[in-house]
C-alpha positions in Angstrom: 0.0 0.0 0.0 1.6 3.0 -1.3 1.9 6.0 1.5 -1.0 8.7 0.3 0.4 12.6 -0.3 0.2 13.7 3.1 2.2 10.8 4.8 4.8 11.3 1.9 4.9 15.4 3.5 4.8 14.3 6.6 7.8 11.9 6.1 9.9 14.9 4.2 9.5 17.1 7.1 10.4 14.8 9.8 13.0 13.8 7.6 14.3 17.6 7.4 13.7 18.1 10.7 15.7 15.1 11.7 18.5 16.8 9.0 18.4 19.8 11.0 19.0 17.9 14.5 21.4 16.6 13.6 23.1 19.6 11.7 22.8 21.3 15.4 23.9 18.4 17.4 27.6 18.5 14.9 27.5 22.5 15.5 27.6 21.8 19.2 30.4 19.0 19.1 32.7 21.2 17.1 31.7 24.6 18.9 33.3 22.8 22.5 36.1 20.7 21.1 38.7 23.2 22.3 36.8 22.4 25.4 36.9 19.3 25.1 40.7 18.6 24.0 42.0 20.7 26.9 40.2 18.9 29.7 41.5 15.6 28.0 45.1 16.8 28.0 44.8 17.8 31.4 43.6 14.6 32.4 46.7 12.9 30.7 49.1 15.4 32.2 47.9 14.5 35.4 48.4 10.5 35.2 51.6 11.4 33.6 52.8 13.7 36.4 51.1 10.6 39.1 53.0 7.7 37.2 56.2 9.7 36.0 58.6 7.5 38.6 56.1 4.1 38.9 56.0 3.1 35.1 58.9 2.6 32.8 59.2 5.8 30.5 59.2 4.3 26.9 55.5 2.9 27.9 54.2 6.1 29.5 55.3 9.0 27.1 54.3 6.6 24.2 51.0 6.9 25.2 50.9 10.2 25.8 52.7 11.2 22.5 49.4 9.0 21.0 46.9 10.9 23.1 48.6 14.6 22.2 48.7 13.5 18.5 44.7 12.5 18.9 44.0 15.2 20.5 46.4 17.9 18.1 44.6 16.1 15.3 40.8 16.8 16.8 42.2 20.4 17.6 43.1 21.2 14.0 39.6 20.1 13.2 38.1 22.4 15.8 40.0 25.1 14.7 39.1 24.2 11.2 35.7 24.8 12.1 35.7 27.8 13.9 37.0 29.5 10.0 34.5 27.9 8.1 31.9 25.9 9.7 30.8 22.7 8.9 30.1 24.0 5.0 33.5 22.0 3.5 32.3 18.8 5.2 29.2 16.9 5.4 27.2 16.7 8.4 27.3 12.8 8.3 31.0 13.0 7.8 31.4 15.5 10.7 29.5 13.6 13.3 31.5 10.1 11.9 35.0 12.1 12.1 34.5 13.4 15.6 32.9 9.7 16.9 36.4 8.1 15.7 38.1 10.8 17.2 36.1 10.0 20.9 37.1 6.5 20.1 40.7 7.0 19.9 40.8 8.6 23.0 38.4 6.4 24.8 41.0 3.6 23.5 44.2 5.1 24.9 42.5 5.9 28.2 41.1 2.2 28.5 44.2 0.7 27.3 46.6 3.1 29.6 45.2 1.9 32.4 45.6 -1.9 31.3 49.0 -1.4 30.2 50.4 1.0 32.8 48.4 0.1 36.3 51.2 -0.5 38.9 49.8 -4.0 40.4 52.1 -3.5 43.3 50.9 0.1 44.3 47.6 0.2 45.2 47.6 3.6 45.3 48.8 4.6 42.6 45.9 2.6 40.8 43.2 4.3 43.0 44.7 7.5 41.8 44.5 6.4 38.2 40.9 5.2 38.5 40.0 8.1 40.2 40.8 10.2 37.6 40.0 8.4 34.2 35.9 8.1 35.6 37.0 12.0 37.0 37.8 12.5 33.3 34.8 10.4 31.6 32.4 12.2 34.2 33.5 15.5 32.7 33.7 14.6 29.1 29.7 13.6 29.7 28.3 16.8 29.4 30.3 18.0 26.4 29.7 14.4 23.8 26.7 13.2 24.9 24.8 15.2 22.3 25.8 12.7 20.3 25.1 8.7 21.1 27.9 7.2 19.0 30.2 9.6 20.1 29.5 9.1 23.6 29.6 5.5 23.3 32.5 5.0 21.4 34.6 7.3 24.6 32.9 6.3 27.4 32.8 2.0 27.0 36.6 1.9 25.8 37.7 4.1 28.7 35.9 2.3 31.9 34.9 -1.3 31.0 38.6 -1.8 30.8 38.9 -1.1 34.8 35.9 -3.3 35.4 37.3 -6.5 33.5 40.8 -5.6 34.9 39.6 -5.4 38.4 37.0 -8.5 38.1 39.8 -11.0 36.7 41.8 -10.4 40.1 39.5 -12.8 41.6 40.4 -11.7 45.2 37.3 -10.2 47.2 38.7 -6.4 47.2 39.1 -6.4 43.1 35.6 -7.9 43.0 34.1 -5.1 44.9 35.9 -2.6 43.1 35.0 -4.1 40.3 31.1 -3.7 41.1 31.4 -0.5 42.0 33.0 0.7 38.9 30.8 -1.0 36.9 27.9 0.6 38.8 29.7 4.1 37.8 30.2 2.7 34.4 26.0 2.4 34.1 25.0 5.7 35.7 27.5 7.7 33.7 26.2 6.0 30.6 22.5 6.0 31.8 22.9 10.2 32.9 24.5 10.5 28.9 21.7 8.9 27.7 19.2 10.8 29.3 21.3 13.8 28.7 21.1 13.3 24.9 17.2 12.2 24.9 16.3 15.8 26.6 18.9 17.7 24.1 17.4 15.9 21.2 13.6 16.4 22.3 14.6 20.5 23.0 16.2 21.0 20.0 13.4 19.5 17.7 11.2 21.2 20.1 13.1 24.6 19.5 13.2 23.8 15.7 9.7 23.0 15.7 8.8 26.1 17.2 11.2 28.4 15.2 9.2 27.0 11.8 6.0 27.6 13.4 7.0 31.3 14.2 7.5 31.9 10.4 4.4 29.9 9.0 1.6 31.2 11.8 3.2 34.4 12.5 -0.6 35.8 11.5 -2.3 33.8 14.1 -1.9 34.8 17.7 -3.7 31.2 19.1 -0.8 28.9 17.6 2.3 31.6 18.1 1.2 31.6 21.6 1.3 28.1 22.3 4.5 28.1 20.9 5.8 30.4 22.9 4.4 28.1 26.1 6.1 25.2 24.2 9.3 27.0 24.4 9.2 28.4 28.0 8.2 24.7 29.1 11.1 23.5 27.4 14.0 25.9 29.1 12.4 25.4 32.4 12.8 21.8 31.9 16.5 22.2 31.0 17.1 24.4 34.2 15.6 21.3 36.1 17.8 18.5 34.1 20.9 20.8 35.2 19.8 20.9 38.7 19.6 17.2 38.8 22.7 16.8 36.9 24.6 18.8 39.2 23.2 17.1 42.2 23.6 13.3 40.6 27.1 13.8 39.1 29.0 15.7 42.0 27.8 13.2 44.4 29.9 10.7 43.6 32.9 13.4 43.8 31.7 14.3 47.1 31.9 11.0 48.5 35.6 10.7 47.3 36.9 13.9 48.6 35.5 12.5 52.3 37.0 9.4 51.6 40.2 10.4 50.8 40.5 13.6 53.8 39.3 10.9 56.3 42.7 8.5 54.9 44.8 11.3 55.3 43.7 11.4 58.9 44.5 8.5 59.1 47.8 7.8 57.8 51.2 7.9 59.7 53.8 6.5 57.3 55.4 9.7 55.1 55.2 7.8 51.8 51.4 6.8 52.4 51.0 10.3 53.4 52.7 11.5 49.9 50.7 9.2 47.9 47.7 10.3 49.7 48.5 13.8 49.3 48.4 13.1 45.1 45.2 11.4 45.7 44.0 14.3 47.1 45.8 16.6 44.6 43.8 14.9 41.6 40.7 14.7 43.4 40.6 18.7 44.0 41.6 18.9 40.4 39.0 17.2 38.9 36.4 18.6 41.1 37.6 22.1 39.9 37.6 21.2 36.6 34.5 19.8 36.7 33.1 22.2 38.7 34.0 25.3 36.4 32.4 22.9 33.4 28.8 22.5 35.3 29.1 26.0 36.1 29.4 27.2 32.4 27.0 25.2 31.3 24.6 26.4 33.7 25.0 30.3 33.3 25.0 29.9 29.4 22.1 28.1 29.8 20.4 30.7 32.2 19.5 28.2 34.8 21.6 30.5 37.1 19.9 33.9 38.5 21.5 36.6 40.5 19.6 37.4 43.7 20.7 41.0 45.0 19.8 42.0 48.3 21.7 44.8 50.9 24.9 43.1 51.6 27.7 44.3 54.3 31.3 43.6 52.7 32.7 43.2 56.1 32.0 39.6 56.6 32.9 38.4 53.2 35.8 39.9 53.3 36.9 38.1 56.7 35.7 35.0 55.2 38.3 35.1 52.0 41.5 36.4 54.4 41.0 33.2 56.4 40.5 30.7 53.6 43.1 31.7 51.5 45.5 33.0 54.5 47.5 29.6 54.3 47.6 29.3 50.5 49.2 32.8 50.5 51.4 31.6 53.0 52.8 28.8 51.5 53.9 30.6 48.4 55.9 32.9 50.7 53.2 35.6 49.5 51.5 38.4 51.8 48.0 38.3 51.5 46.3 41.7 52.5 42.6 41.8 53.2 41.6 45.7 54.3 38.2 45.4 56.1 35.4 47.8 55.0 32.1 48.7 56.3 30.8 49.1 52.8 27.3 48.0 52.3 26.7 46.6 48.5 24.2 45.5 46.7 24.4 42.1 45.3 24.2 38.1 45.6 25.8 37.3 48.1 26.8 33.3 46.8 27.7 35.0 43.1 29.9 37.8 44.6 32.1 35.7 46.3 32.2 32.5 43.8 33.9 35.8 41.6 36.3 37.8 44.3 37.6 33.7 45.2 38.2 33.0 41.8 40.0 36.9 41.3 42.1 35.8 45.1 42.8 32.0 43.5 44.2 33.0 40.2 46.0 36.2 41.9 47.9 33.9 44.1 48.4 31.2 41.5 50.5 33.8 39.1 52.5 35.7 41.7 55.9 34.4 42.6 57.0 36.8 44.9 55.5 39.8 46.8 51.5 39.8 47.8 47.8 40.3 47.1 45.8 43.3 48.5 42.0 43.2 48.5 40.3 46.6 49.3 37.6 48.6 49.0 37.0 52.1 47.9 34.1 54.7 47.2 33.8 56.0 43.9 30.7 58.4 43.5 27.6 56.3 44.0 29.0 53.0 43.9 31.7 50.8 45.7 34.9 49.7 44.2 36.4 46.2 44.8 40.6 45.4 44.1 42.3 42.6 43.7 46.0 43.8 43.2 48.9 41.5 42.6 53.0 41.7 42.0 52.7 38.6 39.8 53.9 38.1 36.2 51.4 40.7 34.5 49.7 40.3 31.5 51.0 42.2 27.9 48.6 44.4 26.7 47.8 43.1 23.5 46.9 39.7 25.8 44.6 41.7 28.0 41.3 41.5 25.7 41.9 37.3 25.4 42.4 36.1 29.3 38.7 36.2 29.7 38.5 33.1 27.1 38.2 29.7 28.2 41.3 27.8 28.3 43.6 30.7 27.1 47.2 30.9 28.6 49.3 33.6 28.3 52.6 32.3 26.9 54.5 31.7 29.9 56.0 28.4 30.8 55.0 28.8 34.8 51.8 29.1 34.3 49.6 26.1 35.4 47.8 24.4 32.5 45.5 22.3 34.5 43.6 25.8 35.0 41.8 28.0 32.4 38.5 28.5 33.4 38.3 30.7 36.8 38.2 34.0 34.8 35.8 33.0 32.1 33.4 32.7 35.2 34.0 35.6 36.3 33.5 37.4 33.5 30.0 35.2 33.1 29.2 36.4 36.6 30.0 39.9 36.4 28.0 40.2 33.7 24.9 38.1 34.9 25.4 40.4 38.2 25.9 44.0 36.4 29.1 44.6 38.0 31.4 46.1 35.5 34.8 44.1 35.9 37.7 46.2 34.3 41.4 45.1 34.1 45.0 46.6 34.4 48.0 45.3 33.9 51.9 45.6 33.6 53.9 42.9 32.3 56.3 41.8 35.0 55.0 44.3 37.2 51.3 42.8 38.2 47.7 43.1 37.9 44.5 44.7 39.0 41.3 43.5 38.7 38.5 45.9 40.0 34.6 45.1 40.3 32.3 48.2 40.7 29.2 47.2 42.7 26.3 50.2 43.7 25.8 51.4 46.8 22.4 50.9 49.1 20.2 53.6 49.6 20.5 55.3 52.7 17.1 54.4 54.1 19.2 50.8 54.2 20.1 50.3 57.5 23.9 48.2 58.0 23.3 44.3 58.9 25.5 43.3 62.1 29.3 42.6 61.3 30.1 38.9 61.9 33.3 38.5 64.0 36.6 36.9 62.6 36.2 32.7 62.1 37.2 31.1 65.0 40.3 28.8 65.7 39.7 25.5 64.6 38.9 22.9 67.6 38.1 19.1 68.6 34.5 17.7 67.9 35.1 15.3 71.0 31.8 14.9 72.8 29.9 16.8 70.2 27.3 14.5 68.7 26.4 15.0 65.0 23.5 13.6 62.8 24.0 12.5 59.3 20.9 12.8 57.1 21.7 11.3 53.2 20.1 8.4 51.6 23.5 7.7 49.7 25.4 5.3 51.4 28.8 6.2 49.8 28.0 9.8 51.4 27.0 8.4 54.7 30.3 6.3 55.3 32.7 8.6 54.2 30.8 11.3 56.3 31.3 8.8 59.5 35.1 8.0 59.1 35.2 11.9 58.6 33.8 13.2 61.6 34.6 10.5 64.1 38.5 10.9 62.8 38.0 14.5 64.2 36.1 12.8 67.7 32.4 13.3 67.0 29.8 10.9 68.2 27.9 10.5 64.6 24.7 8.9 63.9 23.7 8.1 60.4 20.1 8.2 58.9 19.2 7.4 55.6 15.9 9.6 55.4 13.4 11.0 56.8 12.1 8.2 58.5 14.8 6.4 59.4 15.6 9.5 61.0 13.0 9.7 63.0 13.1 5.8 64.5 17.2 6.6 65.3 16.1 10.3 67.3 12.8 8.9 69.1 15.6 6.7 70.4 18.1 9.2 71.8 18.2 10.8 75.2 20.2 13.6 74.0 20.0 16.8 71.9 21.9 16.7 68.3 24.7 19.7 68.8 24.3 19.6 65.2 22.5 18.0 61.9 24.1 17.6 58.8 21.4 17.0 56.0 21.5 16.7 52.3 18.8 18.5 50.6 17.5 15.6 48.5 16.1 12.3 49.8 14.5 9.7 48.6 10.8 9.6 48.6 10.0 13.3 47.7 11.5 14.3 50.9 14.1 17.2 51.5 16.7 17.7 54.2 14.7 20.6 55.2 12.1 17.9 56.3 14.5 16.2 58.4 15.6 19.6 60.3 12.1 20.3 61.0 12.0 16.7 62.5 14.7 16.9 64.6 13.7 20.3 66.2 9.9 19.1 66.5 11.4 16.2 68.7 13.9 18.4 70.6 12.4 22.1 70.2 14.5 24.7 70.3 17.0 26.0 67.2 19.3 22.8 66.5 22.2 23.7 64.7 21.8 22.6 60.9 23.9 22.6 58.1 22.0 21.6 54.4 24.4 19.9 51.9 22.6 20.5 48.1 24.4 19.7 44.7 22.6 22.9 43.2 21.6 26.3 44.6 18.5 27.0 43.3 16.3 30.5 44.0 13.9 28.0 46.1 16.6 26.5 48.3 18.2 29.1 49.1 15.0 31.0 50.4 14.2 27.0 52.1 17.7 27.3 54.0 17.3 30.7 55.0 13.8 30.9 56.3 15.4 27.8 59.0 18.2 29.8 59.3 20.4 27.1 58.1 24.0 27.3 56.0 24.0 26.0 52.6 27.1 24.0 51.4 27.7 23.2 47.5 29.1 19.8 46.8 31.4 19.0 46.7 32.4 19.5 50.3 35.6 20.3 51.1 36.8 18.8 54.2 38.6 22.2 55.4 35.4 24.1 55.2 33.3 22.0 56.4 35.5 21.7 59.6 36.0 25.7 59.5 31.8 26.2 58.8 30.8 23.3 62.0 33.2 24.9 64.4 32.5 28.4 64.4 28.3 27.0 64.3 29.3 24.5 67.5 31.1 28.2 69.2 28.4 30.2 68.7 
């Protein structure tokens, strides 16, 4: 039965339509493959620097000569692109060129870890575990637009741990095994998900783009469109909301791990080893930090929430977190308090003056930082001054890019993102960000912020952080229904002599408090639980059965308008995951003081 005319029509369009998806997803592949290449050779620079004295040369700058001549070859292509599109190539072609191009790489990672794992440092194989998934966990977000692509990196790369783990036979290697295949299925399952939702909001926003043009004379149908479309972006803010949450959680859970084995180890060479665990962990959680964090502010899922904010207590805040940093470099960091009152977000403004601190620090080698504040007319001027290596001024106008480095061999290459962010930021905030500099001489980055009204009357000035001190006798609840989470929580906190008790949810929670004779000194609970439950739930449970203000923390993998507003109607700190184990110490001491 042949199709009749309007089945035949019906077939051309979805077959153009299905053209035009596909045209979008290769646009997006080659748009982040700069991206993309520079967190890959990142990654290998990384397991080169952790392996450099545990694996016999030859073998380990072979493969990395193979992974930079992958990856040089993928760059040319994406630099190709950027002068003249996909025009000079097929979109079949381009999507097939950059799949065997994932493949490659998925290979050399998959293979690298067969061929160079150190069987008699167990270490030094955690570390390399650690930060392949670290790498295919970041790589997710950028290839999973397209399937084959995705597939062909992401099964070459991990199933090679799995088998090499599972044919050890020994009851350690069989759990390890599990577990990393249980990675293995989420990251693959979050891709897949990711590329369903992509797919469905790009026909959806194609759809809606040839409506516009056909019924732009009829109000009923450009309307609906117009629904269609909001429907669809506030479904993408909620997919990166959940993808933060689903995909820092397992990051989380190895930062604890690994701060609670450093607490635990004596012997100086375990201690170094477990110092490079912990050096690659923060890495990766930076790196893929920054990633998420793009993502979301192109994407619009983040907005700034300005409200009267007193400078005084931020400002204390950043001299005491990045004091020892300072100090280590033989640097003088120099925090002048103000009184100034702004007006801005108060999460946003500091996620920008940390990363201005971070990278002023990272590219000074002698001399200091000053932070200060200054009136100029109706607004307030923040500076972040350095004596580092300057930047030449026809370099200025390119260090807000992603990834650009300023030729200079010192400069770290594992970082490239911080000031892309802050440019994002500033932006999204309307703080005009300006930037001086003298090569050799240093640099000043300056943030102009308005003032408040005078009818705004100043908040109170927190005092300085206190010193850090002992948890002993201090009991602490845990409230997360993942048990990763829960038991590196519990080796965390009763390494620093906390009494802990762990509860899986809401209800679990309740049976383990009905129990107790004593008040919490503090609750610790993540902000999503299983069952439609929230950690705000299991606050409000814990203070019904106690009364009184219990001290609570909430531990959330996204900051959303809403849990924000959750947090601070309790009165409760939000911490982003993942948690660092330094400020979550510095956060539950000064809580437990006050």
């Amino acid at each position: 039965m042949r199709p009749t005319a309007p089945d035949s029509a019906l077939q051309a369009d979805q077959a153009e339509l299905n053209a035009l998806v596909m045209a979008e997803q290769a646009h997006m592949l080659y748009s982040q493959l700069i991206v993309s290449v520079t967190g890959t050779m990142a990654g290998a620079g990384l397991l080169v620097a952790t392996l450099a004295k545990v694996v016999e040369p030859l073998t380990l700058w072979s493969w990395f000569m193979l992974m930079c001549a992958n990856q040089g070859w993928r760059l040319f292509l994406g630099v190709r692109f950027r002068r003249s599109g996909l025009d000079r190539m097929s979109v079949d072609r381009a999507l097939a060129v950059w799949a065997i191009g994932s493949g490659i790489s998925g290979v050399l990672w998959g293979s690298g870890y067969l061929l160079m794992s150190p069987a008699d440092s167990p270490l030094h194989l955690a570390i390399m575990t650690i930060l392949i998934f670290g790498v295919a966990a970041g790589a997710t977000p950028l290839i999973a637009s397209h399937v084959p692509s995705f597939y062909a990196f992401i099964l070459p790369a991990l199933l090679p741990i799995v088998a090499r783990n599972a044919l050890e036979a020994d009851k350690l290697h069989i759990i390890l095994a599990f577990v990393c295949l249980v990675v293995t299925l989420g990251i693959l399952s979050f891709g897949r998900k990711y590329n369903q939702l992509l797919t469905e909001s790009l026909r959806s926003r194609l759809q809606n783009e040839a409506l516009a043009v056909q019924l732009a004379a009829q109000n009923r149908e450009l309307e609906q469109a117009r629904n269609t479309a909001e429907m669809a972006s506030r479904a993408k803010t909620r997919f990166f909301a959940a993808a933060s949450h689903d995909l820092r959680q397992p990051l989380h859970a190895m930062g604890l791990f690994a701060a609670a084995l450093a607490d635990r180890a004596h012997d100086p060479e375990i201690r170094h080893l477990v110092g490079n665990i912990n050096a690659s962990v923060d890495a990766l959680e930076s790196l893929f930090n920054e990633l998420l964090d793009i993502s979301k502010i192109d994407a619009g899922a983040i907005r700034p929430r300005n409200e009267p904010l007193p400078l005084r207590p931020l400002l204390d805040r950043l001299r005491t977190d990045f004091a020892a940093e300072a100090s280590v470099k033989g640097l003088q960091l120099r925090v002048r308090p103000s009184d100034a009152i702004v007006c801005s977000d108060p999460l946003l403004l500091e996620r920008v003056l940390r990363n201005l601190i971070d990278n002023a620090i990272r590219y000074t080698r002698s001399g200091g930082i000053l932070v200060g504040v200054r009136r100029r007319a109706d607004n307030w001027r923040i500076e972040v001054r350095d004596t580092g290596i300057g930047i030449a001024p026809d370099q200025i106008g390119r260090v807000f890019d992603e990834f650009y480095q300023i030729g200079n061999a010192e400069r770290d290459r594992r970082r490239g993102l911080g000031l892309s962010i802050v440019r994002r930021l500033a932006d999204l905030l309307g703080h005009p960000l300006t930037l001086r500099s003298r090569l050799d001489r240093g640099t000043v980055f300056a943030l102009e912020l308005p003032a408040l009204c005078a009818n705004h009357l100043a908040e109170r000035v927190g005092d300085p952080l206190p010193a850090l001190t002992g948890f002993y006798g201090r009991l602490i609840v845990i409230v997360d229904d993942e048990e990763s989470v829960r038991e590196s929580m519990h080796s965390l906190l009763t390494g620093w002599g906390a009494e802990v008790i762990l509860c899986g949810g809401v209800a679990d929670k309740v049976l383990s408090i009905a129990r107790l004779q004593r008040r919490p000194d503090i609750v610790i609970a993540d902000y999503r639980l299983s069952g439609g439950t929230t950690g705000i739930d299991a606050i409000r449970g814990v203070r019904a059965r106690f009364g009184g203000q219990v001290p609570a923390v909430i531990v959330t993998g996204s900051t959303t308008a809403q849990i924000a507003g959750e947090a601070q109607a309790l009165g409760c700190p939000l911490l982003l995951k993942p948690v660092m184990p330094a400020k979550l110490r510095s956060l539950l001491n000064a809580m437990l003081q006050e």
